[in-house]
N, C-alpha and C positions, 0 to 999 in steps of 0.2 A: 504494500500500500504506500502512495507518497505520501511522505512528511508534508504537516499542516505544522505553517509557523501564524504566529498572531503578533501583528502591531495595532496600537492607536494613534490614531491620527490627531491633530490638532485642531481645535473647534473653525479655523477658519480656511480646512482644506477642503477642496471639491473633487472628486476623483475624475469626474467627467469633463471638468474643464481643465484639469489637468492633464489628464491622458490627450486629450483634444487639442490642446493649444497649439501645436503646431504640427509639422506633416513627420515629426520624429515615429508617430505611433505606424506608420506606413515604411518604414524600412526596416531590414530585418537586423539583428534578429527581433524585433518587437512583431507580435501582431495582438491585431484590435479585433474582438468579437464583432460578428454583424453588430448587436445590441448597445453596443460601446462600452458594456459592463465588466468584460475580461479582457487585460493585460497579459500575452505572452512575453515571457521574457528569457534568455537562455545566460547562467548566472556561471560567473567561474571564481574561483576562490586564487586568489593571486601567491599563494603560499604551495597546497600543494597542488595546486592544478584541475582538480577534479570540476566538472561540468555539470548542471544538471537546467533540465527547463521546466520553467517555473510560471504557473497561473496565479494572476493577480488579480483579487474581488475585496470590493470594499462593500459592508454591511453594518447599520449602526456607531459609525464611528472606531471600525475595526479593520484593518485589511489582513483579507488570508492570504496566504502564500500556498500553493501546493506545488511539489519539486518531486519533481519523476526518479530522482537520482539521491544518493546518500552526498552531501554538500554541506559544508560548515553554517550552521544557524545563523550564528553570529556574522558570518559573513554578508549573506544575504540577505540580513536584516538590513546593513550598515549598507549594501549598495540600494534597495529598497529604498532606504528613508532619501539616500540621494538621487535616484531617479524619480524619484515622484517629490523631491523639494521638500519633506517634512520639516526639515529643521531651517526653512527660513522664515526670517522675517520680515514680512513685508507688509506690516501694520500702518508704516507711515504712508506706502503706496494706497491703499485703501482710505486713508484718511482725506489725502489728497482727490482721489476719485469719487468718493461721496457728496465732496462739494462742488462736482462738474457735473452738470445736468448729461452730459455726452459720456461720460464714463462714470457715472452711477452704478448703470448694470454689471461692473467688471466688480465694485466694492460689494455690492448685494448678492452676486454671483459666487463673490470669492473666486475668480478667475486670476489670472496672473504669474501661478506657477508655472516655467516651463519645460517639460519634459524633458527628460536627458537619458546619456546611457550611463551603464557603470563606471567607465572609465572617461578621463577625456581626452585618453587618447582617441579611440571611437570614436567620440567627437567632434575631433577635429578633423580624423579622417572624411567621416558625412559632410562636415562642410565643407572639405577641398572638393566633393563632390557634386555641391549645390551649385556652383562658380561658373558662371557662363555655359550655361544649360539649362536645357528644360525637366522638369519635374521628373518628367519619366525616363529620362538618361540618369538621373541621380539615383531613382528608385534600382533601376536596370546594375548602372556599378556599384552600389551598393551590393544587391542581392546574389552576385557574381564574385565579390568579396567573401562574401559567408561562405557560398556553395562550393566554393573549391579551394580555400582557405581555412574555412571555420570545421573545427571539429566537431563529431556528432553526437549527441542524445541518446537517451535508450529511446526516447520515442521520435527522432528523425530527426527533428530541430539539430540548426549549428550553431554553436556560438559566432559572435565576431574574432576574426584572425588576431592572433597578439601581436604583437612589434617583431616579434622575434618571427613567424611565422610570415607574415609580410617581408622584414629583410632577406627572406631567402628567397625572393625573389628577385630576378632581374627586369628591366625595363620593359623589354620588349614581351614581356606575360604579364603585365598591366595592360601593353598598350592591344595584345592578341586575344586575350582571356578576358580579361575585366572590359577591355572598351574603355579605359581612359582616358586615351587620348594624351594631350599636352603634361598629364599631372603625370603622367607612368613615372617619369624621374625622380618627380617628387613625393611621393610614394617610398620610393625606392630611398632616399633619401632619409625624409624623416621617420621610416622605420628603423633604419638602421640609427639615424642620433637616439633616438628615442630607447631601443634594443641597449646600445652599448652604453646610455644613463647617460650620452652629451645633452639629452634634455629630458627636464624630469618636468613633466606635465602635470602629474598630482599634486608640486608645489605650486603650481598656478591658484589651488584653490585655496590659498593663507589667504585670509582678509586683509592683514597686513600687509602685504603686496601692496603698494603703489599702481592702481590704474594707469598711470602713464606708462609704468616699466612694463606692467605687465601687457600693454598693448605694443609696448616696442619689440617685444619678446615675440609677440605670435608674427608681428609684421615680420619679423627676420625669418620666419616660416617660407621659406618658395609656395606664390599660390596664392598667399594669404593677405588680400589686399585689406583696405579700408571697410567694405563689405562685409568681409568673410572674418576679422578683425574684430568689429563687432557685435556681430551673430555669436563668436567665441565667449565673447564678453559677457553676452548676456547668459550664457549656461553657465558662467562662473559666476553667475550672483553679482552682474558689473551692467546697469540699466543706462548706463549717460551719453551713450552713442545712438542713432535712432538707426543704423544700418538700412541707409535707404539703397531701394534695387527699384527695379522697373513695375515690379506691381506693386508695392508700397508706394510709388509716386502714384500710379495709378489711381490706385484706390482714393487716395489724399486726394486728387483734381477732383475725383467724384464726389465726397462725400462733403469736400468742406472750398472747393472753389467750384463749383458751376461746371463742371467736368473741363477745365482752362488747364493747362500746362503753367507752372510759376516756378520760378528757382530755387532751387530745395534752401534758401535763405528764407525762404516766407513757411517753408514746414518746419524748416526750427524756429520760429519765433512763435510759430502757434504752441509750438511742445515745451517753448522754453521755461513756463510757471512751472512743469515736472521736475527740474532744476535736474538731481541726480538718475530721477526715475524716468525720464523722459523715452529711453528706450523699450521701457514695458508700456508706456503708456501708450505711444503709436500703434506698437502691437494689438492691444488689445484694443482700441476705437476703430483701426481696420479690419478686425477681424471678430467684432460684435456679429454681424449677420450670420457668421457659421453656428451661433445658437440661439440667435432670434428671430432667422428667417423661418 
């Protein structure tokens, strides 16, 4: 029988808008029930390696976990509470959005958390592959990533590749296998810093870190512009960039100019009473319709 582990949640977490918040829950290894009530997720214990994939439901102010495979509790817990954001705070973000007739719904919602994976290394990998493409080439190198990288499950599921697993690859099986195209190199690359500890990624998430340094740090990333910079930012609990792309302009001409093109100097000044929070806050006022349409 799988092991059932038990957490609670904090009275101001929404699982649905959590799992939801952005297109994280659409690549693998996550997947999302038709229902939008169960979380797949495939867990690895970074000590002694063991895998297992694991079903995630929230009930009452509880989330279950059930895990096909014998995996460290305590592990699981600890990547849990960080991909579904338990342990932030983001009470002032709420504060602020309560007094915005336009992001009301995001404080009453308790929307705001945004999905992540366990590691950030994963992380970063998804968003070298969000970078000049479309949705469905990112889904596609993603899931080609898992499938012939990622190790398997007793029930089929793969995890995501480690560093060490990706450095063993060369260029030209990114650019043949995966389909990545321009990043094969870099890929190749920051597996290997990452693999041999020239960059330790899980120190990215000190608080203490310096936002500036720590944005200077992922720009030295091959790949990893102002964009994608950003987007990093915000999985690390760093909201002050608004990570504009082309349908985040979009959306912005629609919703708050008359559907007009204006210089992304007039979308920061609308965001700019967000002061620190201003990059969650974009998020969520364009992306209010995916639960209240």
């Amino acid at each position: 029988m799988p092991k059932k582990l038990k957490l609670s949640v904090p009275a101001d977490f929404s699982f649905r808008h959590t799992v939801q918040s952005h297109g994280w829950y659409d690549l693998r290894p996550f997947e999302l029930s038709a229902a939008c009530d169960e979380l797949h997720y495939v867990f690895r214990d970074p000590d002694s390696g063991q895998i297992a994939s694991g079903r995630i439901r929230e009930s009452g102010g509880k989330l279950t976990v059930s895990l096909t495979d014998e995996i460290s509790a305590e592990g699981v817990k600890r990547d849990v509470r960080h991909i579904l954001r338990l342990d932030d705070r983001i009470e002032d973000f709420y504060d602020l959005a309560a007094k915005d007739g336009v992001l009301a719904w995001a404080a009453a919602n308790r929307a705001g958390r945004l999905l992540r994976s366990a590691t950030v290394f994963e992380d970063l990998i998804k968003t070298l592959c969000t970078t000049n493409c479309s949705w469905a080439l990112t889904k596609s190198m993603t899931n080609n990533l898992v499938s012939t990288l990622g190790e398997e499950t007793s029930d089929g599921r793969r995890a995501f590749p480690t560093p060490s697993a990706m450095a063993g690859m060369n260029a030209d099986f990114y650019r043949n296998e995966i389909r990545a195209g321009y990043r094969s190199p870099y890929f190749v690359e920051l597996a290997d810093a990452v693999a041999a500890g020239k960059i330790r990624t899980d120190e990215w998430l000190d608080p203490e870190l310096p936002t500036s340094e720590l944005r200077k740090q992922l720009k030295a990333i091959k790949g990893i512009g102002d964009y994608a910079a950003d987007n990093m930012l915000k999985l690390l609990g760093r909201y002050d960039g608004l990570a504009l792309d082309s349908w985040l302009r979009a959306q912005f001409y629609k919703k708050h100019n008359r559907g007009r093109k204006c210089p992304d100097k007039k979308i920061e000044r609308h965001y700019a009473k967000y002061g620190d929070w201003k990059g969650l806050a974009i998020w969520c006022d364009m992306t209010e319709d995916w639960f209240t349409a």
